[in-house]
C-alpha positions in Angstrom: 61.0 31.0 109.8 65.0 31.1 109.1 66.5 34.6 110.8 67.4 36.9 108.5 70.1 38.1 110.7 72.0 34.0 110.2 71.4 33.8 106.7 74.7 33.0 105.0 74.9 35.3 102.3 75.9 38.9 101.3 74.3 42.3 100.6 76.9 44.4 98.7 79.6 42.7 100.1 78.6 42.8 103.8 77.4 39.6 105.0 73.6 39.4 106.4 74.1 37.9 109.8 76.3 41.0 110.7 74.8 43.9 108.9 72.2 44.1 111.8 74.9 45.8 113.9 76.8 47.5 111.1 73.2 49.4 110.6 73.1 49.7 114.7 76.8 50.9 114.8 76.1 53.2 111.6 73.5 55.0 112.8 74.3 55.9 116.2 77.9 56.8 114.3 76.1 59.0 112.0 73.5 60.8 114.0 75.4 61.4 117.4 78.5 62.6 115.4 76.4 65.1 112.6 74.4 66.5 116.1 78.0 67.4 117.7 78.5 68.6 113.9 75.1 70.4 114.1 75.2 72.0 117.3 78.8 73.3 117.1 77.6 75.1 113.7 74.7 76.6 115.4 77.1 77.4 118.5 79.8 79.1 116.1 82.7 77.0 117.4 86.0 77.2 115.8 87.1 74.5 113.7 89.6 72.9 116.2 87.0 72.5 118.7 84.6 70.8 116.7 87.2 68.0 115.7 88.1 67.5 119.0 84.0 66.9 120.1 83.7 65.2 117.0 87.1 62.4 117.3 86.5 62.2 121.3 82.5 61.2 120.2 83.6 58.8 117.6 86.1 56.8 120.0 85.0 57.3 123.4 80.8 56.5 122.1 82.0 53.8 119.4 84.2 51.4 121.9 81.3 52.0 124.7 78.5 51.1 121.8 81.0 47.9 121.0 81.4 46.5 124.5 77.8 46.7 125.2 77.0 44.9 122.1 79.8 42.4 122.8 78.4 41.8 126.6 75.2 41.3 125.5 75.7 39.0 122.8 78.1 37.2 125.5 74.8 37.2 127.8 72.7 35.7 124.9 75.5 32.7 124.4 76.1 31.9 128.2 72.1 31.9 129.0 71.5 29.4 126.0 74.9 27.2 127.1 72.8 27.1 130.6 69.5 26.0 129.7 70.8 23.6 126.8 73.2 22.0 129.9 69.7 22.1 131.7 68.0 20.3 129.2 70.9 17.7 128.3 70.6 16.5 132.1 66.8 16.0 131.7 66.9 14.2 129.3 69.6 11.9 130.6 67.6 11.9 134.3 64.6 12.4 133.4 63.6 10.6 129.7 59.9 9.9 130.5 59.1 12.9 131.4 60.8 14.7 128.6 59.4 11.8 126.2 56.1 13.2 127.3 57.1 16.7 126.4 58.1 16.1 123.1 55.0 14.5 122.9 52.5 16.9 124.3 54.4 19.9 121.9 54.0 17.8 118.6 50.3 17.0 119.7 49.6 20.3 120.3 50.9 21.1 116.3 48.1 18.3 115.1 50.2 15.3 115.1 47.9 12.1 116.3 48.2 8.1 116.4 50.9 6.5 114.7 52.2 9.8 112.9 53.0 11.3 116.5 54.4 7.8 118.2 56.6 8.3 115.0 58.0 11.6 115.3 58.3 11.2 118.8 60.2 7.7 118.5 62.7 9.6 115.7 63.0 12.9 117.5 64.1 10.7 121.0 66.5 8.2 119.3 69.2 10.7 119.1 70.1 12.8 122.3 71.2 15.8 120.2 68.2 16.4 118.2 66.3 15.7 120.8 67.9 18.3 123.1 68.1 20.9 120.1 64.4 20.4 119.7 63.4 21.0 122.7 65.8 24.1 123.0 63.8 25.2 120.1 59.9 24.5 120.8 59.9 24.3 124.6 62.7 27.5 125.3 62.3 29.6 122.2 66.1 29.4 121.6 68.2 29.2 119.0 71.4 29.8 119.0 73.5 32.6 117.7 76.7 31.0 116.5 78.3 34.8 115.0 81.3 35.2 118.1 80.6 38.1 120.1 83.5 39.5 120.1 82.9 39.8 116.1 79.5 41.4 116.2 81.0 44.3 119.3 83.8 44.4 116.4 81.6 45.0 113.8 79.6 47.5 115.5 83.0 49.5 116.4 83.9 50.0 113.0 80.2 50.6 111.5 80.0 53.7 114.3 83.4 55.4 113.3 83.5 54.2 109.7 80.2 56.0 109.2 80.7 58.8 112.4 83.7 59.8 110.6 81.8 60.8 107.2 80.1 64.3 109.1 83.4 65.2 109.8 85.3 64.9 106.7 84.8 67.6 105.6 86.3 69.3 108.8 89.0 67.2 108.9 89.7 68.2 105.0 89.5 71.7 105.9 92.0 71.2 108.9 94.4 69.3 106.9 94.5 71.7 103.5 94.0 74.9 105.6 91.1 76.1 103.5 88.3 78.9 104.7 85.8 77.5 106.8 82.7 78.6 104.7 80.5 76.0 103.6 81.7 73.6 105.8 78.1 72.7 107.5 76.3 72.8 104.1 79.3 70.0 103.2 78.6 68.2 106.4 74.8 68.1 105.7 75.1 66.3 102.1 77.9 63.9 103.4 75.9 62.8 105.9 72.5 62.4 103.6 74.8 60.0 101.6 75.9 58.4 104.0 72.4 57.8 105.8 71.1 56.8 102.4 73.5 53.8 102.6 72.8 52.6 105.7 69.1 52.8 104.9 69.5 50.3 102.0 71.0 48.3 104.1 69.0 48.4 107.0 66.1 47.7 104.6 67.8 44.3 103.5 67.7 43.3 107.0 64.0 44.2 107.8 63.2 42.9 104.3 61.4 46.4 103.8 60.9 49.0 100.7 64.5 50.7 100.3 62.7 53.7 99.7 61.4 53.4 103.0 64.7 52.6 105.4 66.5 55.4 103.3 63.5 57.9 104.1 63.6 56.7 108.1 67.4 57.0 108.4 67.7 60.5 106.4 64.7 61.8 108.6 66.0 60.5 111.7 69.7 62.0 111.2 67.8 65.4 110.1 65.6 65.7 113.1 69.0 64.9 115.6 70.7 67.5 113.6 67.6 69.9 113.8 67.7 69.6 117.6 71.1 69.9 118.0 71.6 73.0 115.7 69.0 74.9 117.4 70.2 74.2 121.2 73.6 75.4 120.3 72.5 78.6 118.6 70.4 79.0 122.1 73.3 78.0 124.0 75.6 80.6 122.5 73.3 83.4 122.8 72.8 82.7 126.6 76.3 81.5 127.4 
């Protein structure tokens, strides 16, 4: 079955093999930025202070969520570069008993008699398919040819793209010097929106209802927000 993740097309102008970590990015943008939103509203922090939790979450979180994502798709390319080197020397040192491999994996899908000399005898006659095959049946690998240092960058922009929607409307207030009421209840439907969007297109990526990855992501944010609202309104009343 192809990987939805590799196809080679677009959703809305994103292509498919990255929006997997433009949703990953997004959401952890979203939520952890609309909790520090959240529990500085139930805390009663001043304005200033919630930008500066919000802009040191969106930069400090965002370029630690982007290296991790970059190491470990870095970890995913040098591990199959290993065991594809692995398998190329096999089946230069070793042929008859990777012959026999091929052989025993196509028998084991149903191929008999001449149909399986056949595939075997097409599949050996050149190295590369041969070593790609086997990658594939005997491994479980395939390879992941998006660079990693484009997926860690995608996943840096999805989190403060997105992270930065909770507090726009803080960072309008700052800028125009308007009152302060409101601002939350602002916060609250900018974030719906934008959890809505990255619902849709998580759902391309799953292949799910769009009903349903907008429902999950606006319930998820809400809870985090929930949380977060509450424990600052405790915190302040203790503290």
């Amino acid at each position: 079955m192809e990987d939805t993740y590799h196809r080679r097309s677009s959703f809305f102008g994103f292509k498919k093999e990255y929006i997997a970590e433009f949703v990953y990015g997004g959401i952890d943008g979203t939520v952890t930025t609309f909790a520090i939103v959240a529990g500085s509203a139930g805390a009663e922090l001043a304005l200033p202070i919630v930008l500066i939790l919000g802009f040191a979450n969106l930069i400090a979180d965002g370029f630690a969520m982007s290296v991790g994502s970059y190491f470990s798709a870095k970890a995913e390319h040098d591990s199959f570069e290993k065991h594809k080197a692995v398998e190329e020397w096999e089946v230069e040192n070793l042929r008859e008993k990777e012959v026999e491999e091929i052989r025993e994996i196509y028998e084991a899908k149903g191929f008999t008699g001449d149909l399986l000399r056949q595939v075997v005898d097409v599949i050996t006659s050149d190295e590369e398919v041969w070593v790609d095959t086997m990658m594939k049946e005997e491994l479980e690998m395939i390879k992941d040819n998006r660079p990693p240092w484009k997926r860690g960058l995608v996943t840096f922009l999805a989190f403060n793209v997105m992270g930065f929607i909770p507090l726009a409307a803080y960072v309008m207030s700052g800028i125009t010097r308007a009152g302060g009421a409101g601002l939350f209840t602002t916060s609250c439907l900018f974030t719906a929106v934008a959890l809505i969007l990255i619902g849709l297109l998580k759902s391309a990526v799953t292949e799910q209802n769009p009903w349903r990855g907008m429902a999950e992501t606006v319930l998820l944010g809400g809870a985090a927000a929930t949380i977060a609202y509450f424990v600052g309104d405790i915190l302040e009343k203790l503290l």
